[in-house]
C-alpha positions as CSV (number, residue, x, y, z in Angstrom):
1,X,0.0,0.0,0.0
2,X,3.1,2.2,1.3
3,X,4.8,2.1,-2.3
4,X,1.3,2.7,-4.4
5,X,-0.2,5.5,-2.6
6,X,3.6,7.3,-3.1
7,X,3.4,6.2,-7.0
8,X,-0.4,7.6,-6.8
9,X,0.5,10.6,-5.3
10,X,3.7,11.2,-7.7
11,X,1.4,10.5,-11.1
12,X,-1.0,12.4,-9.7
13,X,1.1,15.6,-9.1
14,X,2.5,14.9,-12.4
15,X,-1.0,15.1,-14.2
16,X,-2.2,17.9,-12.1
17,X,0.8,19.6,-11.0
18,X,-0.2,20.1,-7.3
19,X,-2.9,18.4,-4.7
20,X,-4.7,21.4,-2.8
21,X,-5.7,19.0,0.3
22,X,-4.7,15.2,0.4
23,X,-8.2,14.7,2.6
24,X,-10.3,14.9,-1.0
25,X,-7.7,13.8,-3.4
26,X,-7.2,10.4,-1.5
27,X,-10.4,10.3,1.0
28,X,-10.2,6.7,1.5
29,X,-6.5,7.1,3.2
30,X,-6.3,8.0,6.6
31,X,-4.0,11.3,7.7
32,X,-1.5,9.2,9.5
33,X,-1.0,7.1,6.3
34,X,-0.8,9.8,3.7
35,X,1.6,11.2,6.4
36,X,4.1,8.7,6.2
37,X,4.1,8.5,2.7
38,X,4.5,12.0,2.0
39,X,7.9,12.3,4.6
40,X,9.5,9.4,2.7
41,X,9.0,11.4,-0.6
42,X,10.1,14.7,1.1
43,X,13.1,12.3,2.1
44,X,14.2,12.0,-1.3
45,X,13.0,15.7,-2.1
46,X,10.7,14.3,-4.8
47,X,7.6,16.2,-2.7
48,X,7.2,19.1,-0.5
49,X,3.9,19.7,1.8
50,X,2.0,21.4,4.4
51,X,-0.3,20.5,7.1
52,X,-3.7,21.7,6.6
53,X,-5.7,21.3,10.0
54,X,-9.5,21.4,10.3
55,X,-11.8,21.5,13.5
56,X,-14.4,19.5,13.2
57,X,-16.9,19.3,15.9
58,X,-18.2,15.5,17.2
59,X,-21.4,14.5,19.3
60,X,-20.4,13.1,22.6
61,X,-22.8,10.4,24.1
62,X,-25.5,13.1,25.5
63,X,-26.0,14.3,22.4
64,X,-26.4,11.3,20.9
65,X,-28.6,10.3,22.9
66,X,-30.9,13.6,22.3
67,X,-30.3,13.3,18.7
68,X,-31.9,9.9,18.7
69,X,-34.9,10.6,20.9
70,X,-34.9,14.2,21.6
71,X,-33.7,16.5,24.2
72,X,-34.8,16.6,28.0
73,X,-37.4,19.2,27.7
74,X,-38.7,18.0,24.3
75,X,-39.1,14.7,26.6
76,X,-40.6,16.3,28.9
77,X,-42.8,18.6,27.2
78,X,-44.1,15.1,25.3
79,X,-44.7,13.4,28.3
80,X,-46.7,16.5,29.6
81,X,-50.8,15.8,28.5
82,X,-52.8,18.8,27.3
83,X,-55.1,20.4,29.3
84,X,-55.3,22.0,33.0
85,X,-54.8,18.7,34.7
86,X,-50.9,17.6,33.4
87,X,-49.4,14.9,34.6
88,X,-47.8,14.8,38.6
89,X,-44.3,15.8,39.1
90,X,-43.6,12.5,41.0
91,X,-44.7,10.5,37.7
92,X,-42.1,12.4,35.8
93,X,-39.4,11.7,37.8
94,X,-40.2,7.7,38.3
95,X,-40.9,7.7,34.5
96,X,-37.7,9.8,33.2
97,X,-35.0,9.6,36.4
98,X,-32.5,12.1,37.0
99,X,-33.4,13.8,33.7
100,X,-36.7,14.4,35.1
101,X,-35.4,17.9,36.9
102,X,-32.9,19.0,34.0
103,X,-36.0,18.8,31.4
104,X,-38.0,20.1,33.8
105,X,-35.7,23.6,34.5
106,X,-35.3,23.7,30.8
107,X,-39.3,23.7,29.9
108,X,-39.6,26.1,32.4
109,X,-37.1,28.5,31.3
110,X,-38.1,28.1,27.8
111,X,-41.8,29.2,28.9
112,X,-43.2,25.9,27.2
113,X,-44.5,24.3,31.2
114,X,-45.4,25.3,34.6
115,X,-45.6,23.6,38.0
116,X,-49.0,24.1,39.1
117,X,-49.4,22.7,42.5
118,X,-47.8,19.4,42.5
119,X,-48.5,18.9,38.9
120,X,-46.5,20.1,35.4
121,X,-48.8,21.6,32.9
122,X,-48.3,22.7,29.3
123,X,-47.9,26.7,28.4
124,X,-48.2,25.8,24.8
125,X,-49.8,23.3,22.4
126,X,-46.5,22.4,20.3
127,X,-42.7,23.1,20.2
128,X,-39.8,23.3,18.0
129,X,-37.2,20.8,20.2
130,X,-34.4,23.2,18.6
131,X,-31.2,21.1,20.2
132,X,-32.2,18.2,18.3
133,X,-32.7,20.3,15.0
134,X,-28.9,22.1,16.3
135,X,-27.6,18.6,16.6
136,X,-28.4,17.2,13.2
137,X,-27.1,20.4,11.6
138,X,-23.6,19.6,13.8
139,X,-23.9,15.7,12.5
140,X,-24.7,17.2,8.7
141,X,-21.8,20.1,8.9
142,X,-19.2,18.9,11.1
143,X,-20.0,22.0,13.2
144,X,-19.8,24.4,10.1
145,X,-22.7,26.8,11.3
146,X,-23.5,29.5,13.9
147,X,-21.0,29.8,16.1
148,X,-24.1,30.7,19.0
149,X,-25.5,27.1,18.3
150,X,-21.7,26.0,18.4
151,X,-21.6,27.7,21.9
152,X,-24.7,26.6,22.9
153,X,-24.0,22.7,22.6
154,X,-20.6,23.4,23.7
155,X,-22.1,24.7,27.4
156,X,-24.3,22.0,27.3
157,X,-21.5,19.1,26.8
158,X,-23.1,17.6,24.2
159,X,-20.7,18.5,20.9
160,X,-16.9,18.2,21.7
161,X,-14.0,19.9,19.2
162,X,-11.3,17.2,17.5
163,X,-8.9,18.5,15.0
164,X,-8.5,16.8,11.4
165,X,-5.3,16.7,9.3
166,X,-4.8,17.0,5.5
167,X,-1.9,18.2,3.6
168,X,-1.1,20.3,0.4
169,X,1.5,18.8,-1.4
170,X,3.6,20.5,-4.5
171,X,6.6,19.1,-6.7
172,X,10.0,18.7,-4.5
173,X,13.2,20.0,-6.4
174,X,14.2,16.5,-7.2
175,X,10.5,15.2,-8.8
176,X,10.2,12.2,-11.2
177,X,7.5,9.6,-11.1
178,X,10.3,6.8,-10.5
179,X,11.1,5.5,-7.3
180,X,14.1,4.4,-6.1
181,X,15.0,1.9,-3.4
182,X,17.5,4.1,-1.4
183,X,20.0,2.5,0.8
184,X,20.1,3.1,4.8
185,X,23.3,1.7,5.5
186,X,26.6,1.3,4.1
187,X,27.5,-2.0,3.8
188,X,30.7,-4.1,3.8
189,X,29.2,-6.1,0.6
190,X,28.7,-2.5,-1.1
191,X,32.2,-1.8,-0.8
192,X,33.7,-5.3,-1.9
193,X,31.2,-5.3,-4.9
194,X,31.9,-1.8,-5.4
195,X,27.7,-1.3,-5.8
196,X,27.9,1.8,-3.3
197,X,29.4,3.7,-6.4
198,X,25.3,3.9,-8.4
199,X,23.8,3.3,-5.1
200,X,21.4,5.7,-3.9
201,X,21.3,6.4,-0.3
202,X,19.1,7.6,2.1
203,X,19.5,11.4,3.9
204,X,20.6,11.7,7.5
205,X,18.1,14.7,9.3
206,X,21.0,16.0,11.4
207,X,18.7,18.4,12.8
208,X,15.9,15.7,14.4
209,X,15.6,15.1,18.0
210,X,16.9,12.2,19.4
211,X,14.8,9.4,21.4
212,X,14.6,10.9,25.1
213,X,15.8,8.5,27.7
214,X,13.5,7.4,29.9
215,X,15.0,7.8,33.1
216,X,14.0,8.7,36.8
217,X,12.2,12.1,37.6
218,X,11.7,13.9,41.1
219,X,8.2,14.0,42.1
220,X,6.9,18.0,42.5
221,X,6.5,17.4,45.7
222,X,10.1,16.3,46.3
223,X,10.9,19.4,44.3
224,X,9.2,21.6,46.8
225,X,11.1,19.7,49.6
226,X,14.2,20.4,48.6
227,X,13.8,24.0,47.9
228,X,12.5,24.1,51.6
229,X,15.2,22.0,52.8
230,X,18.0,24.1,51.3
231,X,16.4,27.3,53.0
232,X,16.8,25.6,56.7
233,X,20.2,24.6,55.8
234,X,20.8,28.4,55.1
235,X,20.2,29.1,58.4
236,X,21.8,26.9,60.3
237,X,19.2,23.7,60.8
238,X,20.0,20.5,61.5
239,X,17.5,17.3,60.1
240,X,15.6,15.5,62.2
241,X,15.7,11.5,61.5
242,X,11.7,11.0,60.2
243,X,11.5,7.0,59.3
244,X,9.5,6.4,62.6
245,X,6.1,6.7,60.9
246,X,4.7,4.5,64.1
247,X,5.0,5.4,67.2
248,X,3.2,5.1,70.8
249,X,0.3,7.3,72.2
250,X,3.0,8.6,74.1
251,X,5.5,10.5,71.9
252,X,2.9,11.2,69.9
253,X,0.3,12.8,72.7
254,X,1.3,12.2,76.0
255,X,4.3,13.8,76.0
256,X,3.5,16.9,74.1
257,X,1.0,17.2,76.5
258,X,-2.4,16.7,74.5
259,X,-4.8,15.2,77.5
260,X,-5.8,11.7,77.0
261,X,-9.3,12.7,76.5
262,X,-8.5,15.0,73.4
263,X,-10.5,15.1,70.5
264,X,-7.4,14.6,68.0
265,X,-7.3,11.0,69.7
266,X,-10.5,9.7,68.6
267,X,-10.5,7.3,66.1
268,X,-12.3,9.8,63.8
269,X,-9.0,11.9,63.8
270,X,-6.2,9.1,64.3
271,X,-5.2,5.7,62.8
272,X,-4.6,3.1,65.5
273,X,-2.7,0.0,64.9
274,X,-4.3,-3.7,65.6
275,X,-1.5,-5.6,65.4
276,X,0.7,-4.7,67.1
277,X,-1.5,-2.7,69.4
278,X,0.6,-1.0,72.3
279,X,3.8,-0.5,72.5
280,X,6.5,-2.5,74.5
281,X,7.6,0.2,76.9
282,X,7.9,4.0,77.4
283,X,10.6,5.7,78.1
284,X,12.3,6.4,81.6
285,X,10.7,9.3,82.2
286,X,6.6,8.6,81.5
287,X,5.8,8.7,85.4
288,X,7.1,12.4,85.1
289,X,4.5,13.0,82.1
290,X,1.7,11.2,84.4
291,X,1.9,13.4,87.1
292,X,2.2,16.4,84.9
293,X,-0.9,15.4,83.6
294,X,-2.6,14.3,86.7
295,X,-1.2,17.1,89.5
296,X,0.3,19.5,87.2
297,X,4.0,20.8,87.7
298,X,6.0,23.5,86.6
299,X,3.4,26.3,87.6
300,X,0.2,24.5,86.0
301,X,-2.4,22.7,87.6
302,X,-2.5,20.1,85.4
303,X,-5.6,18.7,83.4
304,X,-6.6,16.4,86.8
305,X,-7.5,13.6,85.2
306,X,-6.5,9.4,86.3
307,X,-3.6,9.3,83.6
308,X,-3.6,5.9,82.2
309,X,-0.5,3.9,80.8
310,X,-2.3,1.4,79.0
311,X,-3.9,4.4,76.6
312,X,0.0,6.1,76.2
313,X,1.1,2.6,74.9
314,X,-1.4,2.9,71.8
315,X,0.6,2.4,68.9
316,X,-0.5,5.1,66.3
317,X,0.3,6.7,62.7
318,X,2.2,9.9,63.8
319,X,-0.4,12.5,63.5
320,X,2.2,15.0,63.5
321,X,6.1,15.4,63.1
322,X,6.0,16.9,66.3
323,X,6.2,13.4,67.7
324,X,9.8,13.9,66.2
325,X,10.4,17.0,68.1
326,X,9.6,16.0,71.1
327,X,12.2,12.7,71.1
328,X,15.0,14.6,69.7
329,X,14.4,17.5,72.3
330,X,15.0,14.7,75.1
331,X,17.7,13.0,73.5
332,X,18.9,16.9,73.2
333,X,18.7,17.4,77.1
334,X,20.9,14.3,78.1
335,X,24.0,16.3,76.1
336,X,26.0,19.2,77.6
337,X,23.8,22.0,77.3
338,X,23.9,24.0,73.4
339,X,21.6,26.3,71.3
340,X,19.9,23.9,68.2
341,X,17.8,24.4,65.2
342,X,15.9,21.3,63.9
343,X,13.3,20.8,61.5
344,X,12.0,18.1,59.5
345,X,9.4,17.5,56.5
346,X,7.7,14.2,55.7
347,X,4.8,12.2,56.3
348,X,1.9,12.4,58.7
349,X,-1.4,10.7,58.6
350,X,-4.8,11.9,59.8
351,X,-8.4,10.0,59.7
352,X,-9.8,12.4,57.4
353,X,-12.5,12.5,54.6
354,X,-10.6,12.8,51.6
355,X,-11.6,15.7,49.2
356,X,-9.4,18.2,46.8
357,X,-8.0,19.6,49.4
358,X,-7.7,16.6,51.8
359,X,-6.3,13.5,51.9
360,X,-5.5,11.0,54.7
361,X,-1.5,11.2,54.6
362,X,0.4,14.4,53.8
363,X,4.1,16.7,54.7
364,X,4.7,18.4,57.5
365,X,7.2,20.9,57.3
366,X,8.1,21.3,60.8
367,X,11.3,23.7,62.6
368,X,11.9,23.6,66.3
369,X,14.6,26.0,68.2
370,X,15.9,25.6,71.4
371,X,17.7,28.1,73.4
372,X,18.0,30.7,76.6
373,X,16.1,33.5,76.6
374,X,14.1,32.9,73.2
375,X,10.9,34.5,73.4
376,X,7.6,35.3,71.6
377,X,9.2,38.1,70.0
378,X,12.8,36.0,68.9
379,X,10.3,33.8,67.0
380,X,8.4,36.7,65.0
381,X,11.8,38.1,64.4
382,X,12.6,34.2,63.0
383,X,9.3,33.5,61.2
384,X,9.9,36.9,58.9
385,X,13.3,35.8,57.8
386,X,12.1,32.4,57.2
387,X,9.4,33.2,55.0
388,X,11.1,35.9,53.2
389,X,13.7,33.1,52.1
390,X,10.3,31.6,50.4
391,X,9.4,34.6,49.0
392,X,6.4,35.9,51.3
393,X,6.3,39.1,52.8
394,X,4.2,41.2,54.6
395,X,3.2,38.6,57.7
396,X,0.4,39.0,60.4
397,X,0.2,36.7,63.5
398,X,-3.3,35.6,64.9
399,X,-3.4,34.2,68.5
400,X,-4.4,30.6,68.9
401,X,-4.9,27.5,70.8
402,X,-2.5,24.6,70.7
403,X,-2.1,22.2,74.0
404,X,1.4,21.8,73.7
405,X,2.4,25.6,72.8
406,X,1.7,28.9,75.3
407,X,1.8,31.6,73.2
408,X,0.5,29.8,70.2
409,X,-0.1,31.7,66.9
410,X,-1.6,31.4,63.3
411,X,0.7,32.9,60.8
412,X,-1.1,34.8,58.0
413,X,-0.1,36.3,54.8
414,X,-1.4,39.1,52.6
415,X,-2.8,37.5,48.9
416,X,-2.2,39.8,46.1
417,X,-4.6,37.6,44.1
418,X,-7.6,37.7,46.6
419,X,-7.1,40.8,48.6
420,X,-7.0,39.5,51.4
421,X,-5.0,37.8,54.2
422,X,-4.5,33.7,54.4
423,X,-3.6,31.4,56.8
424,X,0.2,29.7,55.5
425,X,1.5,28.2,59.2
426,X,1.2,27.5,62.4
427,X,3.4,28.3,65.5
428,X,4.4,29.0,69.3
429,X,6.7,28.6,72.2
430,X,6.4,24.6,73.7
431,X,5.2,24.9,77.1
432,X,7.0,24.1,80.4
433,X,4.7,21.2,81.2
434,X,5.8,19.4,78.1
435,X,9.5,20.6,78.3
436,X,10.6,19.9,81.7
437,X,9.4,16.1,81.4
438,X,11.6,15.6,78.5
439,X,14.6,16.7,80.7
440,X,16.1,20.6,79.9
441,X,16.9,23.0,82.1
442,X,15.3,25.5,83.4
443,X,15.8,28.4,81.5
444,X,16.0,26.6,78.0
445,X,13.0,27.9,76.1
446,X,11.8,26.1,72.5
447,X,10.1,27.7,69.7
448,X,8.3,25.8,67.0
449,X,6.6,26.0,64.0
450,X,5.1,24.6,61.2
451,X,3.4,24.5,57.5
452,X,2.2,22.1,55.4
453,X,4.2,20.9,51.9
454,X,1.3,20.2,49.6
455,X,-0.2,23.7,49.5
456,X,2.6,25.2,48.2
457,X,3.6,22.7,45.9
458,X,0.1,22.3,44.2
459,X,0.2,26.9,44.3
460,X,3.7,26.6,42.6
461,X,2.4,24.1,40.2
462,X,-0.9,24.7,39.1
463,X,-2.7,21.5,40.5
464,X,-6.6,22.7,41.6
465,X,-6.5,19.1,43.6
466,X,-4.5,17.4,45.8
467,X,-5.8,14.0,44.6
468,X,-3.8,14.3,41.0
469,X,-0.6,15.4,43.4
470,X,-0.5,12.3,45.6
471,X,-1.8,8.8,44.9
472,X,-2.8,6.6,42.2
473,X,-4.5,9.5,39.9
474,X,-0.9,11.1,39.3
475,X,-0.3,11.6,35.6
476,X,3.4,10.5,35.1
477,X,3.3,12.8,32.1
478,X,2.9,16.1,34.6
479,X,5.8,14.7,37.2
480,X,8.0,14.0,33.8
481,X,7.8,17.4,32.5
482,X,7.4,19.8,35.5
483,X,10.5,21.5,35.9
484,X,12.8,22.2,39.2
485,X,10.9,24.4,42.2
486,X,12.9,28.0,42.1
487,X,10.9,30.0,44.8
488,X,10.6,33.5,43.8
489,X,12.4,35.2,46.5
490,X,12.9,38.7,45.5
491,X,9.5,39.5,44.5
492,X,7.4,37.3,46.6
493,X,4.6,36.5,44.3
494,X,5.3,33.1,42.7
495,X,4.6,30.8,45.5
496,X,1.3,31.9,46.3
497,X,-0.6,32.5,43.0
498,X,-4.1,32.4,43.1
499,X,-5.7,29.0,42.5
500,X,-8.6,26.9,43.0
501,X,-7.0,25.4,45.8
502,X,-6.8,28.5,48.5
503,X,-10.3,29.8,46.9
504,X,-11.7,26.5,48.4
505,X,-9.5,27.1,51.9
């Protein structure tokens, strides 16, 4: 077939000295096989074309399905008897389904039914059902009509654009109706026999891209993470080690101290493990925590409450990466006393309903600093410099509740896009009750704070929901070709864009 259509398209050419479009000279061939002809000719520089594109508009299956028996309201308006009685609303909807209230809102917009009471009555004795005449003009056209019927389906979902190809071919500098085999390779037979001398070969295209290797690519998220990684390195973080992903009740409530009877430890808010179900052992020091809890200590009163072991020995998903915080700040008091800056960013898991916006695991980015005489104000001071490095400017603070932080505050940043100021982080200075169990100092205060990595990653990348970031819906294609995350840090505008994603938050 390859080798006649070329010889058809050559004689053809000869005869008629051009072909104006390929799609009516040769309308049994498809595109993609006049295509492959034509480039082999062009090859030899027998043929030179262009590509001639068409948009032809399709029915999709709704339309179809009105084309065949009519639209909603036509339905509708059939199904609707004449007279002041009509027909009861209910009967519509067991007769028709869930296009029952669609043909319904249509009639009554077009003025051709009414609900009278609990019944539908007819306005008019006949109609015109002008989507179905719209739709056979589309099927007869291609969609070669009035651009407000085009717009009209188009709203409705039931046409759908697809581009057609054709091509306009003219003589190549090198035409003749005689095709030769040419050669691809030169062989060690050729130049023994001495045949490469009247061979003809085939043209190397220096100038065509070569296949793409197909190697690993770093997930946007992972992009993200690094940025944000290479800004706490800046200033002087160290990482926190975040492969524990289970831990017990107790690192992950007790000793933050988030009262056993906290809402966050519901099972609507947490995962719990089955098997294995409690942990082992607690650390040395979980009798401190209890009496905390219980009596108070440290100036507080305590949440007086019978602390039980049994519930801290709950084996859990980390809710949060403070979890990690508060095991490194222990291991941090047992060493000679020193200023630190930790902060890590990976997975946490919550019970939630999963939505756009939501899903059950997520990042944490979390930074912790620990030193004398840090106070509310030394972590303002921080958080401006911090977020600057990301590019975000022009901060507000919000007081807030957190059971492990006194002060505690929402950080908040002013939205070109909206006007308006949203909510990016979290933060606050740990309180004695959960320090001085863990073993520093008196004296040795601990600032923390925290953001989440999904927000900004689906703001720097244009993803309206979080479900095609994370999970099985990814499109490989979009983590193949999204390029590195460069955080605009001189203007402050590229990281928070306006998107679907903080309209919905």
């Amino acid at each position: 077939m390859s080798e006649e259509l070329k010889l058809s398209v050559l004689n053809k050419l000869e005869t008629e000295g051009s072909i104006a479009d390929t799609k009516t000279a040769f309308a049994d061939v498809s595109a993609e096989t006049i295509l492959g002809a034509l480039k082999s000719l062009e090859s030899q520089e027998k043929v030179t074309y262009k590509t001639l594109t068409t948009e032809v508009w399709t029915i999709e299956s709704e339309g179809q399905d009105m084309l065949e028996n009519g639209s909603y309201e036509a339905r509708i308006f059939d199904a609707v008897p004449a007279g002041e009685q009509g027909i009861p609303v209910a009967e519509l909807s067991a007769k028709f389904g869930k296009i029952a209230s669609l043909g319904q809102g249509t009639g009554f917009k077009n003025k051709w039914i009414k609900k009278n009471g609990s019944n539908i009555v007819r306005l008019v004795d006949s109609i015109v059902d002008q989507v179905k005449v719209d739709l056979e003009t589309v099927k007869a056209t291609g969609g070669h009509t009035s651009s407000d019927v085009i717009k009209d389906l188009k709203r409705r979902r039931l046409i759908k654009p697809n581009k057609t190809f054709s091509y306009a071919v003219s003589k190549g500098t090198d035409f003749s109706t005689e095709i030769k085999k040419q050669a691809t390779d030169l062989t060690v037979e050729m130049l023994q026999s001495g045949a490469w001398k009247n061979s003809e070969f085939k043209k190397f295209n220096f100038d065509s891209l070569g296949v793409s290797p197909n190697g690993g690519h770093l997930h946007p998220l992972m992009k993200v993470r690094e940025e944000f990684r290479q800004i706490f390195f800046e200033m002087g973080f160290e990482e926190m080690p975040t492969n524990n992903f289970v831990d017990s009740s107790f690192w992950n409530f007790d000793a933050l101290f988030v009262p056993q009877q906290h809402a966050a430890r519901d099972l609507q808010d947490t995962f719990f493990l089955k098997d294995p179900a409690v942990a082992n052992e607690l650390p040395a020091f979980w009798e401190t925590v209890r009496d905390v809890h219980e009596k108070g200590g440290y100036g507080s009163i305590g949440y007086r409450y019978p602390w039980s072991i049994e519930e801290a020995k709950r084996l859990v998903l980390r809710t949060h990466t403070t979890a990690v915080s508060s095991n490194v700040l222990n291991k941090l008091a047992k060493e000679p006393y020193r200023p630190a800056k930790y902060f890590s960013i990976d997975r946490v898991y919550r019970n939630e309903a999963v939505d756009a916006t939501h899903l059950a695991e997520f990042h944490q980015v979390e930074g912790v600093i620990a030193d004398k005489n840090m106070s509310l104000g030394s972590l303002i001071a921080f958080l401006d410099i911090f977020f600057q490095k990301m590019g975000i400017t022009n901060l507000r603070f919000k007081p807030t509740y957190n059971p492990y932080t006194e002060p505690s505050m929402e950080i908040f940043s002013w939205h070109d896009g909206f006007k308006k100021w949203v909510e990016i982080g979290n933060s606050g200075m740990f309180r004695p009750e959960m320090l001085r169990p863990l073993g520093l100092e008196e004296g040795v205060q601990v600032a923390g704070f925290g953001l989440s990595l999904e927000r900004p990653t689906m703001i720097k990348y244009g993803v309206d929901n979080i479900r095609a970031l994370v999970g099985h819906k990814v499109d490989l294609g979009m983590v193949q070709s999204n390029p590195a995350c460069r955080l605009d840090k001189k203007m402050g505008k590229e990281v928070f864009q306006p998107t679907a994603v903080e309209a919905d938050n």
